[in-house]
C-alpha positions as CSV (number, residue, x, y, z in Angstrom):
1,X,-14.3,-9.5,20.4
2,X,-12.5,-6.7,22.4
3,X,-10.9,-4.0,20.2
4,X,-8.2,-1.7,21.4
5,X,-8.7,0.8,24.1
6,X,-9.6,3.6,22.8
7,X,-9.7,6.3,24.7
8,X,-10.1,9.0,22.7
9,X,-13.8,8.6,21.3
10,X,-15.3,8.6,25.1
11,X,-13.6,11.8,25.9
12,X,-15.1,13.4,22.9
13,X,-18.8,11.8,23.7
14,X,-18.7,13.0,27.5
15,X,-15.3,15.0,28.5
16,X,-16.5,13.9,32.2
17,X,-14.4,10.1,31.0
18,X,-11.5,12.4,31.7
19,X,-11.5,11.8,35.6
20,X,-10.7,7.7,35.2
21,X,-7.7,8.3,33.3
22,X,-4.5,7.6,35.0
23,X,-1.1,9.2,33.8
24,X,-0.1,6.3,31.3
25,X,-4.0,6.8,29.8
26,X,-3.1,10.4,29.3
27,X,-0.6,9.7,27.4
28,X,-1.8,7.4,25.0
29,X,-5.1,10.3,24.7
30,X,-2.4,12.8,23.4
31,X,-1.1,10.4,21.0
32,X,-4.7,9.3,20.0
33,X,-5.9,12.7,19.6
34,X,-3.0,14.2,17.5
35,X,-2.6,11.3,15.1
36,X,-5.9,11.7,14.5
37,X,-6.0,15.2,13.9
38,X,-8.7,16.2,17.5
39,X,-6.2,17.3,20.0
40,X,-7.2,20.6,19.7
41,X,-11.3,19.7,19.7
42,X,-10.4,17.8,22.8
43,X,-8.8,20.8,23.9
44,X,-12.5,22.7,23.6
45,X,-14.8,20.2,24.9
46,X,-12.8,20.2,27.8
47,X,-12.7,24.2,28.3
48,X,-16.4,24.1,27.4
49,X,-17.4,21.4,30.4
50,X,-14.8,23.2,32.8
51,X,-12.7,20.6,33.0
52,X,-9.4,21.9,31.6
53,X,-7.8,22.6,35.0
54,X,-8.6,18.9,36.2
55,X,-6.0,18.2,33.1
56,X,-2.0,16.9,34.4
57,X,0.2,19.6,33.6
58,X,2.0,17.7,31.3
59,X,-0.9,16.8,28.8
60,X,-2.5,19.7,29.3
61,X,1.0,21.7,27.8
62,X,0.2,19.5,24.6
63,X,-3.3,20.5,24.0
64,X,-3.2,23.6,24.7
65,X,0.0,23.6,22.0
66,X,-2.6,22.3,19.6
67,X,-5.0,24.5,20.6
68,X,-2.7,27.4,19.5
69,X,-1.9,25.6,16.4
70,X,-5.7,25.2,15.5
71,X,-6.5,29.1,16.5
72,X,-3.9,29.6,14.1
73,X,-4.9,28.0,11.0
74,X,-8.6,29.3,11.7
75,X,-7.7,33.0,11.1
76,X,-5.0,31.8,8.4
77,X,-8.6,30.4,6.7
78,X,-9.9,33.6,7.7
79,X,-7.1,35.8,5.7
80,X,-7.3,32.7,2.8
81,X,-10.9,33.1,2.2
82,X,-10.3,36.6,1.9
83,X,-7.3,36.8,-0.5
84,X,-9.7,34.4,-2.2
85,X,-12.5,36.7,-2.7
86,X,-10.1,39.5,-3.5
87,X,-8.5,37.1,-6.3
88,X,-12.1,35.9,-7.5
89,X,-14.1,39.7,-7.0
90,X,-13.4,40.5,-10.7
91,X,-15.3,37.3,-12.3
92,X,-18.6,38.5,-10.2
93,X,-18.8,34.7,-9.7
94,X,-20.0,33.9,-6.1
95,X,-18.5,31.5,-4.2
96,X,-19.2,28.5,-1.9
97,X,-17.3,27.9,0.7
98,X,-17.3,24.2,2.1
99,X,-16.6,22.2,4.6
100,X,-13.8,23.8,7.0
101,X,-13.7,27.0,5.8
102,X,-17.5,27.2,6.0
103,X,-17.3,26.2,9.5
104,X,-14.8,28.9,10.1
105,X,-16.6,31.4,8.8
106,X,-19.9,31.2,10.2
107,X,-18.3,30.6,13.4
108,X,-19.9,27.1,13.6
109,X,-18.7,24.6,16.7
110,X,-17.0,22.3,14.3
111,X,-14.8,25.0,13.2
112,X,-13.2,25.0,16.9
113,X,-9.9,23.3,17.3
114,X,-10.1,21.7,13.9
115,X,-6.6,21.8,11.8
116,X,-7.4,22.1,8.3
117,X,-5.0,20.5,4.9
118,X,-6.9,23.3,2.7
119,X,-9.5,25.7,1.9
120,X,-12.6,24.1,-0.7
121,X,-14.7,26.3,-2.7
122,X,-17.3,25.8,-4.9
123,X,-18.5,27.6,-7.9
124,X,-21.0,27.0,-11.0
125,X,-19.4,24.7,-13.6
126,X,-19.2,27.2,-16.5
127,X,-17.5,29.7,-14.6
128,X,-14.7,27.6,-13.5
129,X,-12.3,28.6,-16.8
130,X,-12.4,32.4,-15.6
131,X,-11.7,31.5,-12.3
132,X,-8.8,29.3,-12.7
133,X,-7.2,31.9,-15.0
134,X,-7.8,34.4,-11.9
135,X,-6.4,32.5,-9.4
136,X,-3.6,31.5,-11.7
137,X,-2.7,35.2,-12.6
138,X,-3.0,35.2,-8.7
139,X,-0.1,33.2,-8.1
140,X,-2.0,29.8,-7.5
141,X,-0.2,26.8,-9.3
142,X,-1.0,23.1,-9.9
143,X,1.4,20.3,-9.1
144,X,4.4,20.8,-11.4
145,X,4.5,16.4,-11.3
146,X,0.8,16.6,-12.7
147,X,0.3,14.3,-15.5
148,X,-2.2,14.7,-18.6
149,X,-3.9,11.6,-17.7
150,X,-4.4,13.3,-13.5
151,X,-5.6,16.5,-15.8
152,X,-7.9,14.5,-17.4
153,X,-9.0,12.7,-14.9
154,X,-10.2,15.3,-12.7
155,X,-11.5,17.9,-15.0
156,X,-14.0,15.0,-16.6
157,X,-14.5,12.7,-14.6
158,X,-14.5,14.7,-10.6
159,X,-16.5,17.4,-8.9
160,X,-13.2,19.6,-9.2
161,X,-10.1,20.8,-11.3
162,X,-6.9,19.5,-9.9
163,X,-5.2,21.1,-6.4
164,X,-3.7,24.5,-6.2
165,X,-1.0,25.7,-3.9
166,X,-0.1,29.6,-3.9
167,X,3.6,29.8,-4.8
168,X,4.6,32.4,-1.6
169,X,1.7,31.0,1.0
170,X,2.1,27.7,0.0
171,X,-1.7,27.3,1.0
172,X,-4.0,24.5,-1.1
173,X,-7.5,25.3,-2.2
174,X,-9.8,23.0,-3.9
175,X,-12.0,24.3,-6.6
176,X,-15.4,22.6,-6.8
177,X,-18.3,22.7,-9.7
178,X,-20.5,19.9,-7.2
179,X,-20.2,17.6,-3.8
180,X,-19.7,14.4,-5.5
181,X,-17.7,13.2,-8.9
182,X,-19.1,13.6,-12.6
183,X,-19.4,9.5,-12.7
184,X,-20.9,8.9,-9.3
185,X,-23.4,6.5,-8.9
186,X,-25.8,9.5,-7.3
187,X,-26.5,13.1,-9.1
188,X,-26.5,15.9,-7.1
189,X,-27.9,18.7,-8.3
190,X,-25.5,21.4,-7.8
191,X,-28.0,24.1,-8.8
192,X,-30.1,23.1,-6.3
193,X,-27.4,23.3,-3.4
194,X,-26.4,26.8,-4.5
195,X,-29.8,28.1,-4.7
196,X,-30.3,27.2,-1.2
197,X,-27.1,28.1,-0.2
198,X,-26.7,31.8,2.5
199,X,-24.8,34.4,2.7
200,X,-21.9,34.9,4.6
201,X,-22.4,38.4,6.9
202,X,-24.6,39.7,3.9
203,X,-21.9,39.3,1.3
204,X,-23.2,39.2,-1.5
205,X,-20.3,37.0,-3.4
206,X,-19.8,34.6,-0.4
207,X,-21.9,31.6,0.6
208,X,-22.3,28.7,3.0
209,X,-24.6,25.5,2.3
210,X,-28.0,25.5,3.8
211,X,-27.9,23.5,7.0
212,X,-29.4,20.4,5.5
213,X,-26.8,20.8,2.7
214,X,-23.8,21.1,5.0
215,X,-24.8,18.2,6.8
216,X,-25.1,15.9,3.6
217,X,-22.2,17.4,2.0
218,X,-19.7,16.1,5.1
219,X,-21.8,13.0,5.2
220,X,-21.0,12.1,1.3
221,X,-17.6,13.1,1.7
222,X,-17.3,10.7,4.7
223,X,-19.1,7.9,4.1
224,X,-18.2,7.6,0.1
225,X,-15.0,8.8,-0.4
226,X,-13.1,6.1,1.4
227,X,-10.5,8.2,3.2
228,X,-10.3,7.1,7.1
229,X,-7.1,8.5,8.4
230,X,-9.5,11.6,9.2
231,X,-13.1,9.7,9.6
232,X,-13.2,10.3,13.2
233,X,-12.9,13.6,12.7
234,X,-15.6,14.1,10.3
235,X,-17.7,12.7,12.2
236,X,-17.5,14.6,15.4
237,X,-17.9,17.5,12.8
238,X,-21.4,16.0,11.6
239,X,-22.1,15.7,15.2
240,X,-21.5,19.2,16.4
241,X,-23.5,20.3,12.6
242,X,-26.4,18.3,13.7
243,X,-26.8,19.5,16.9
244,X,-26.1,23.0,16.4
245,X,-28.8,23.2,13.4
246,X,-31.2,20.6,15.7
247,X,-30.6,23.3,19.0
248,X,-31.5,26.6,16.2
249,X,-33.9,24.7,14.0
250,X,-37.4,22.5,15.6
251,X,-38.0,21.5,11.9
252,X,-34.4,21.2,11.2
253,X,-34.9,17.1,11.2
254,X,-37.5,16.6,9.2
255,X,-36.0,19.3,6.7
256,X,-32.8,16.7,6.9
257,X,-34.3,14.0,5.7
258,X,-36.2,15.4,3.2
259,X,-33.2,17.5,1.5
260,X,-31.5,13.8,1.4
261,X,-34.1,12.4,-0.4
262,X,-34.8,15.4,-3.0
263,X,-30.6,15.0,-3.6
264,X,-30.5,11.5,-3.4
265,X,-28.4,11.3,-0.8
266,X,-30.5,9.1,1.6
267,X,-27.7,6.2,1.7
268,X,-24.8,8.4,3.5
269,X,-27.5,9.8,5.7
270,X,-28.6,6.8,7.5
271,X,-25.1,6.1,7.4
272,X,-24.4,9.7,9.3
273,X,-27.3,9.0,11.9
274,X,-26.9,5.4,12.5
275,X,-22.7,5.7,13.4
276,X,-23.1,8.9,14.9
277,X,-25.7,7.7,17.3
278,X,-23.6,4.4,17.4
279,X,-20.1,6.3,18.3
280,X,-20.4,9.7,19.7
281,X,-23.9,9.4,21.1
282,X,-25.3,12.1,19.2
283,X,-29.5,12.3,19.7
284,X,-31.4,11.9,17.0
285,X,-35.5,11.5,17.2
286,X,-37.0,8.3,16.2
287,X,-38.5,9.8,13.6
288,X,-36.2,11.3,11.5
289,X,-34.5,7.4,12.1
290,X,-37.6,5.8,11.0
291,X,-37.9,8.1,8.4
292,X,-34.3,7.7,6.5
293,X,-34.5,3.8,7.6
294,X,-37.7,3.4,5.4
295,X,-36.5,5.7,2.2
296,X,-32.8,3.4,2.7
297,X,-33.7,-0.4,3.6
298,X,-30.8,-2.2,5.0
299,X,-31.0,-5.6,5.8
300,X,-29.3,-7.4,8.8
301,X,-26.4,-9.2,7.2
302,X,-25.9,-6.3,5.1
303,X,-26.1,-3.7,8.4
304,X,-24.0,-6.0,10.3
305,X,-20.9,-5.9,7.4
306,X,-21.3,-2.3,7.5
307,X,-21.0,-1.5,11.2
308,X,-18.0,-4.6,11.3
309,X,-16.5,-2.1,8.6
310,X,-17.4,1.4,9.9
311,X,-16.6,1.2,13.7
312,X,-13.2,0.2,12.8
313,X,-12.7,3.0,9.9
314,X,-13.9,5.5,12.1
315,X,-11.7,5.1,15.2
316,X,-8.9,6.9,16.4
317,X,-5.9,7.1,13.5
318,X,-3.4,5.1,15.9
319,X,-1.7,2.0,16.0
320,X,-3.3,1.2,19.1
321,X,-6.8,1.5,17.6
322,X,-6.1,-0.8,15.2
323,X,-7.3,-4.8,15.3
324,X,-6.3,-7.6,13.1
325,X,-9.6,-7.1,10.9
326,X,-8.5,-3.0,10.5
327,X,-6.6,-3.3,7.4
328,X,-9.1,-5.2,5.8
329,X,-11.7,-3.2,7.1
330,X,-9.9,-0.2,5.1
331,X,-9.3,-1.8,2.3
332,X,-13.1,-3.0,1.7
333,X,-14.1,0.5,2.3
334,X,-11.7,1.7,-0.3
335,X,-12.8,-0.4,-3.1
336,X,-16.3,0.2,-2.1
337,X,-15.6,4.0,-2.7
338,X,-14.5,3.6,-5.9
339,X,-17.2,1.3,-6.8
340,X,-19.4,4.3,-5.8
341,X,-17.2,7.1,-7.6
342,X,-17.0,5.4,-10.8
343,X,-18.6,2.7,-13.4
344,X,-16.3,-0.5,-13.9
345,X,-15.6,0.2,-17.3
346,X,-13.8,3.9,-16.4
347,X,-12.9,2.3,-13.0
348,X,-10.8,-0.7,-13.9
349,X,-8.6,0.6,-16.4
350,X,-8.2,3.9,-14.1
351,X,-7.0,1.7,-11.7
352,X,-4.9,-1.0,-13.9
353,X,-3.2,2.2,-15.2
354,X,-2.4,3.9,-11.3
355,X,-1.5,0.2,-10.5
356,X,1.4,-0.1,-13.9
357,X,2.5,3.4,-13.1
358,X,3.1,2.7,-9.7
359,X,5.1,-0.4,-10.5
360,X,7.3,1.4,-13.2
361,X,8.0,3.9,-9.9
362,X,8.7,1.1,-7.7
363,X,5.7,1.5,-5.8
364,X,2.6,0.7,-6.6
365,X,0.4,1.0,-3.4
366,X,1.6,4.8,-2.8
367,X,0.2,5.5,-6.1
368,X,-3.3,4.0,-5.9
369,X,-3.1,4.7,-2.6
370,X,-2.3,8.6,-3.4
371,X,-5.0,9.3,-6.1
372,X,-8.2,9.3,-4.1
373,X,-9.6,13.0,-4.8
C-alpha cells in the first residue's frame, strides 16, 4: 500500500530531492518539517550541500526563521549548562550531560538546527539528594500539580527525580541517576557508562558519553520509550552520531556492537541500524549488521510487525504522514514501551490508577497519555 507523501524524510537523506519540488511541495515541506520539530536541520543540510539559494523565497524566509530559533536555544543550552555547573560546583559531583545538550556542547552535527524541550543530566544515584537541594536553593522547582503517587513513581521506579523548571528562566532540566527506568526489563550499568564517559574541554566536573554510549543512549530512548511525535527526529540524530563517530573512529563499529552487548542493549541497536539504514540511508558495514543480527535474532513475522510498526512511528509528525494503520501503529508501540519499562504487576495498577484519575478529571487519555517519562 502507498502511504502519504512524505516529503520531508527524502530531503533529509539527500537535500539534492529539493530540485523536484514544486511550490505546493514546498509548502507542505515547511509544514512537515516544523511539526516535526527539523525545519531548522533542513535548514543545515541544505547550507551544507549549497543548496540554500536554490530555496523559493518564501520557504526559504521560514527556515531560515527556524534556523534562528534553533541558534538560539543552542547557546541558551550553552548559558543553561553553565548556570548548571555553577549551581552543582559546590557538591564536587560531576555531571553528565545527555542527549541535546551533549550534542551542543561538543559541537556534534546533531546539535545543529535541533530545538530542544530541556536540558538532561546525569549524575551517580547517591549524590542525587545533594544535588536536588542545590538546584532547589538555586531556584529550580517541581510541578506545583505534582502528586505523591508522580513523586513516588519516579524517584523508585524511573532513571530520574521528577522535572524541574527554574522559577525566572522557566527552563526544564531532567536529572538522571541511569539511561533506562529502575524496573526495565534490561540493566544498564550506570557505572560503567560514567566510567567511560569524557570530558568536556578538559573540565573536570563535565562529561559526555563515550561515543558507543551516546549512540545506545538515543537508541534506548527511541526505540523503548514509545514517544513518536519526535521519532523522526531522533533518528536523524542517531544518524548524524553514527556517522560522525564512524568518519573519526575505523574501530568505532565494532566498538558499537560490542558496548551493546556488554550493556545489554543489543535489541534497540539492531533496531537503530536496521530503520536507519531502512529510512535515512545511513551506511552501515555488513558486519557490524551481521554482527548485532546474530547477538538479536528476529524472525520474519516478527521483523515484518516491527517495520509495519516503526516506518509509520518514525515519519514526519503531520497529518499528512499519517495512514489509517498510524494510530494503531502508535498505540501498539506505546503499550509495548510500557511492557518494556515495567513488570505487569507494577504496570497494570500504575496504569488502572492514571486511567481512574483521568476519568475523575474528565479525561482519561490526556492523562495516560501525559505520564510517559
Amino acid at each position: 500500500m502507498d502511504l502519504p507523501a512524505d516529503l520531508l524524510t527524502p530531503v533529509l537523506r539527500d537535500p539534492t530531492a529539493i530540485r523536484s519540488l514544486r511550490d505546493a511541495d514546498w509548502d507542505l515541506l515547511v509544514r512537515q518539517g516544523r511539526e516535526s520539530g527539523l525545519l531548522g536541520r533542513v535548514h543545515h543540510r541544505l547550507a551544507e550541500a549549497g543548496l540554500l539559494d536554490s530555496v523559493p523565497e518564501a520557504p526559504r524566509r521560514h527556515l531560515e526563521a527556524e534556523w534562528s530559533l534553533a541558534e538560539k536555544q543552542w547557546r541558551d543550552v550553552r548559558w543553561e549548562v553553565e548556570c548548571l555547573r555553577r549551581n552543582l560546583a559546590v557538591t564536587g559531583v560531576p555531571i553528565f550531560l545527555l542527549k541535546g545538550a551533549a550534542y551542543v556542547l561538543t559541537g556534534l552535527p546533531s546539535g545543529r538546527g535541533r530545538l530542544f524541550g530541556d536540558v538532561d543530566l546525569m549524575v551517580p544515584r547517591t549524590a542525587l539528594p545533594e544535588v536536588e537541594k542545590e538546584l532547589t536553593l538555586a531556584g529550580w522547582r517541581f510541578d506545583p500539580d505534582l502528586d505523591p503517587y508522580d513523586d513516588h513513581y519516579y524517584r523508585t521506579w524511573t532513571h530520574q527525580i521528577p522535572p524541574l523548571t527554574h522559577f525566572l528562566r522557566h527552563t526544564c532540566v531532567d536529572v538522571h541517576h541511569t539511561i533506562v527506568p529502575e524496573t526495565a526489563r534490561v540493566d544498564v550499568n550506570a557505572k560503567k557508562l560514567r566510567d567511560a564517559a569524557r570530558a568536556v574541554d578538559g573540565s573536570e566536573d563535565l562529561y559526555v558519553l563515550a561515543p558507543a554510549d551516546m549512540v545506545l543512549h538515543s537508541a534506548v530512548h527511541l526505540f523503548n520509550e514509545g514517544q513518536f511525535e519526535r521519532g523522526l527526529r531522533d533518528l536523524t540524530d542517531l544518524d548524524l552520531l553514527m556517522s560522525r563517530f564512524a568518519a573519526e573512529d575505523a574501530e568505532f563499529w565494532s566498538r558499537l556492537v560490542a558496548r551493546a552487548s556488554e550493556l545489554d542493549l543489543q535489541r534497540p541497536l539492531f533496531y537503530c541500524l536496521r530503520y536507519c539504514r531502512l529510512i535515512l540511508g545511513t551506511e552501515v558495514p555488513e558486519q557490524a549488521r551481521r554482527d548485532i543480527a546474530r547477538a538479536v535474532p528476529v524472525g520474519g513475522g516478527h521483523r515484518w510487525l516491527m517495520d509495519l510498526l516503526f516506518t509509520r512511528a518514525l515519519r514526519p509528525h503531520h497529518h499528512s504522514c499519517r495512514t489509517a494503520a498510524s494510530g494503531a501503529a502508535l498505540w501498539l508501540l506505546y503499550v509495548r514501551s510500557h511492557y518494556l519499562r515495567m513488570p505487569l504487576r507494577l504496570l497494570l495498577p500504575h496504569l488502572w490508577r492514571k486511567a481512574f484519575r483521568g476519568i475523575k478529571k474528565g479525561d482519561a487519555t490526556a492523562d495516560v497519555e501525559g505520564y510517559t517519562t
